[in-house]
N, C-alpha and C positions, 0 to 999 in steps of 0.2 A: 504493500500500500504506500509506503511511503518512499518508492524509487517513482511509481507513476504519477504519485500528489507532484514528486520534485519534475517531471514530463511536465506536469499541468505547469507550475510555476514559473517552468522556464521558459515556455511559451508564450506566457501570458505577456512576462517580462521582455522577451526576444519582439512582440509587436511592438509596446508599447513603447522600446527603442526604437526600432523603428522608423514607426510615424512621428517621434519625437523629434529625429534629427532629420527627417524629413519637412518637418512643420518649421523646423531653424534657419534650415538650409532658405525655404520662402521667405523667411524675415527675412535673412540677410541678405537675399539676391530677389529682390520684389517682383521684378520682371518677368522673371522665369513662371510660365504658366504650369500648374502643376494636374494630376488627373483631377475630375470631379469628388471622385470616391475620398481624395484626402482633402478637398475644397471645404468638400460639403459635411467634413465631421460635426456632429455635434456636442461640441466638445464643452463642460460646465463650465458655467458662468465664471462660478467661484475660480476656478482653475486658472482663468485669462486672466481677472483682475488681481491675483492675489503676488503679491511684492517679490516673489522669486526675479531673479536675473536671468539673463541668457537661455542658455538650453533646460533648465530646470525648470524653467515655468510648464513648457512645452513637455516635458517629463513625466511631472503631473497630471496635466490634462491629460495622456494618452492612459497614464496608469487608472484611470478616474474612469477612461472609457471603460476599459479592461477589465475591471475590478470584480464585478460578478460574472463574469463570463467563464466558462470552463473550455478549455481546449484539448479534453479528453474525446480526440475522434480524429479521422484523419482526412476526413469531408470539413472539420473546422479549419483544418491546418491548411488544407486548401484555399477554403477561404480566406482567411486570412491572410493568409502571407504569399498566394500566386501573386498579384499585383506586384510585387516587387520583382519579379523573375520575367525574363524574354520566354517567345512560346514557346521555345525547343526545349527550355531548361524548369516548366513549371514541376510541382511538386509528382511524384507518382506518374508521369511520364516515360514513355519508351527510354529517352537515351540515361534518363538518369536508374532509369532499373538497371540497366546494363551495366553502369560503371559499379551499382551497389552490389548486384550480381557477383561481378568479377573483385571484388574488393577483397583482403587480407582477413577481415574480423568476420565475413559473411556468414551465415549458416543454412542447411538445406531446409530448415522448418520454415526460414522467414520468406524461399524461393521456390518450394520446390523443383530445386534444379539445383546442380553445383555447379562449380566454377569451372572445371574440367569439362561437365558436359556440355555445357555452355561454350566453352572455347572451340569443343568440337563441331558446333552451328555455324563456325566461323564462315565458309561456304556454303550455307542453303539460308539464302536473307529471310526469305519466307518463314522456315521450322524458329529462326533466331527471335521472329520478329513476335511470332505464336507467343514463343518462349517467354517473350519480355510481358506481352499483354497479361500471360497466364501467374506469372511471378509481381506482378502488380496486383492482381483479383488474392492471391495466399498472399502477402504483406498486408492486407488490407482487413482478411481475417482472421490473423494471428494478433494485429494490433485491438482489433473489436473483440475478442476474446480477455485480450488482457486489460483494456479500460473497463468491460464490462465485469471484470472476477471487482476492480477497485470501486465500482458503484455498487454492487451488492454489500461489499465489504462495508463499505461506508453506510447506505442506507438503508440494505436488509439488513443486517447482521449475517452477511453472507450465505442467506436464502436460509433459513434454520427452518424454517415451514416443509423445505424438500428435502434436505438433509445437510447435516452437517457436511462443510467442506472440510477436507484437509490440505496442508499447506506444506510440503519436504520444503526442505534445504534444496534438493536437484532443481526442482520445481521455482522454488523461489530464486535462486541463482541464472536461471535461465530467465526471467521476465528481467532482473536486474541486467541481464547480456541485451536484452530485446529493447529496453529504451535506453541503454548507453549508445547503442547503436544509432537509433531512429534520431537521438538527439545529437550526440555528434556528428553525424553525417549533414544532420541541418543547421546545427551550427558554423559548419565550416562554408557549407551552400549560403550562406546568410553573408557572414564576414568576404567571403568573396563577390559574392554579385549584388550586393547593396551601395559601394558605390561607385559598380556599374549602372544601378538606377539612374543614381542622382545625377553620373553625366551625361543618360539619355534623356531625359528632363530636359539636360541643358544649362546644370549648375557651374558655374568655375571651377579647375580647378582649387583656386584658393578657399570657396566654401567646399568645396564636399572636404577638401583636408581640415579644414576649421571644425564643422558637425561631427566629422570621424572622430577626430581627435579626441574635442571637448565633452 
């Protein structure tokens, strides 16, 4: 429970940067037109008027949006955070299964597929391509498996009316494998193509290294 609580947290956190240094980056470069979807937040009152400085104000506000939201699901994750990504690189797309696929830390429950047989697709685009849609549909219900054990946890009493669940060590160790995964792999997806946003936007140099930074 509390490796997927820290999924939620980091997520929540991971937008609310974000659209934070996104929102900073518009103050300080006014011109630059930015999408609707970040135009049109509606972000509290309280949040704008209140005496923070520079990127903290803006901080605020995002975490203010955030703040009851759950981003245990991987339809939220989508939502959320595709608008920061070009289309070839959104979340649970073809090419990025492929590189998770082929990755070091991968494992056959999260793909069903390994990395070797996968490599061996390397000539039939077609079986590869199968390959990657199929290893999208099992990532998608290995992670709804394991948000859904942390909402019964949390709000059944982990279903006591059907039966007690049990919890091993093997068990628990592998869901703790399952979101260092999911979250590293997005954190790094994050720290890389976030500001490549800001210079398709059309930020300066000098603000996107300012927002990053600061």
């Amino acid at each position: 429970m509390m490796a997927v609580g820290a999924c939620d947290a980091y997520f929540c956190d991971a937008y609310a940067d974000m659209v934070s240094r996104a929102l900073r980056a518009k103050e300080l470069e006014a011109t630059v037109e930015i999408p609707d979807r970040l135009a049109n937040l509606r972000v509290p009152a309280i949040a704008v008027i209140r005496q923070a400085t520079g990127g903290w104000r803006w901080r605020m506000a995002a975490r203010e949006l955030i703040e009851n939201e759950t981003v245990l699901s991987l339809s939220k994750i989508r939502e959320l955070f595709n608008q920061f990504f070009p289309e070839s690189k959104k979340f649970l797309n073809k090419r990025r299964m492929g590189s998770w696929i082929l990755h070091r830390d991968s494992k056959m429950r999260w793909f069903g597929i390994s990395s070797t047989d996968y490599r061996a697709l390397a000539l039939d685009k077609t079986k590869k391509s199968k390959a990657r849609e199929k290893a999208a549909e099992r990532f998608e219900q290995c992670f709804a498996v394991v948000f859904q054990r942390r909402h019964d946890c949390i709000h059944n009493c982990d279903r006591p009316k059907m039966a007690i669940q049990s919890v091993s060590k093997p068990i628990a160790r592998k869901i703790i494998e399952d979101v260092d995964f999911l979250v590293s792999q997005m954190d790094d997806a994050f720290n890389r193509e976030f500001p490549k946003y800001l210079a398709r936007l059309g930020f300066s140099a000098e603000t996107r290294s300012q927002v990053i930074q600061g």
